[in-house]
C-alpha positions in Angstrom: 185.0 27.6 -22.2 188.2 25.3 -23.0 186.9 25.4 -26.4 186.0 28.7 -27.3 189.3 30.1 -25.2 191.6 27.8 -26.8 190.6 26.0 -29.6 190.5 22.6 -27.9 188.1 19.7 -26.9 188.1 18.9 -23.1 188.4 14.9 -24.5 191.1 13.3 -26.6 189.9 13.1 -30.4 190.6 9.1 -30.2 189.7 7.2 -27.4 190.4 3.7 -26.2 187.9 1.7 -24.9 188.0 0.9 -20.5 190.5 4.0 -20.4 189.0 6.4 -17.8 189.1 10.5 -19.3 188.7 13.1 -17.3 187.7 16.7 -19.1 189.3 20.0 -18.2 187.7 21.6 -15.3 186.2 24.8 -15.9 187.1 27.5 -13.3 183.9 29.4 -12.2 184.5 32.5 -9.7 182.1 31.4 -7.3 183.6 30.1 -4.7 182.0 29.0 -1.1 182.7 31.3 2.1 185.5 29.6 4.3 183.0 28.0 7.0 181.0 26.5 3.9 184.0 25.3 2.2 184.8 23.2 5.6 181.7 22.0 5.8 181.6 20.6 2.1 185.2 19.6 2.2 185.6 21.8 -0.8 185.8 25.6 -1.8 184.1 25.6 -5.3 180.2 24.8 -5.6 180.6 22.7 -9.0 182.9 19.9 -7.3 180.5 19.6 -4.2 179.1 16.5 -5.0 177.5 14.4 -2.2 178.1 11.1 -1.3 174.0 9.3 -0.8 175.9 5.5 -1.2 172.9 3.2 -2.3 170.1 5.3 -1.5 170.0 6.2 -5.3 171.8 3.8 -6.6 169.1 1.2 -6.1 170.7 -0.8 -3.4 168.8 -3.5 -0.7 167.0 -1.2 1.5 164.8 0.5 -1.3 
């Protein structure tokens, strides 16, 4: 959408290496219903993101 809108990439055209980017964040309308957004500790679906620790990542316990 960044793109389109404004002509821009959501990443720097020249990147240096172990430099942490972050890209623009799209806004979507969607957002979730106050009790929801409590609950997920945030009010827009795309940035809910659950935490599983090592149960994914291939820890010990597998």
């Amino acid at each position: 959408m960044i793109m389109e809108s404004y002509g821009i990439s959501p990443l720097p055209k020249n990147t240096a290496e172990a430099m942490a980017y972050v890209p623009f964040q799209q806004y979507e309308d969607k957002t979730y219903s106050p009790a929801q957004a409590l609950e997920s500790g945030t009010a827009y679906p795309v940035l809910n993101k659950p935490f599983f620790g090592s149960k994914y990542a291939g820890g010990k316990d597998d």
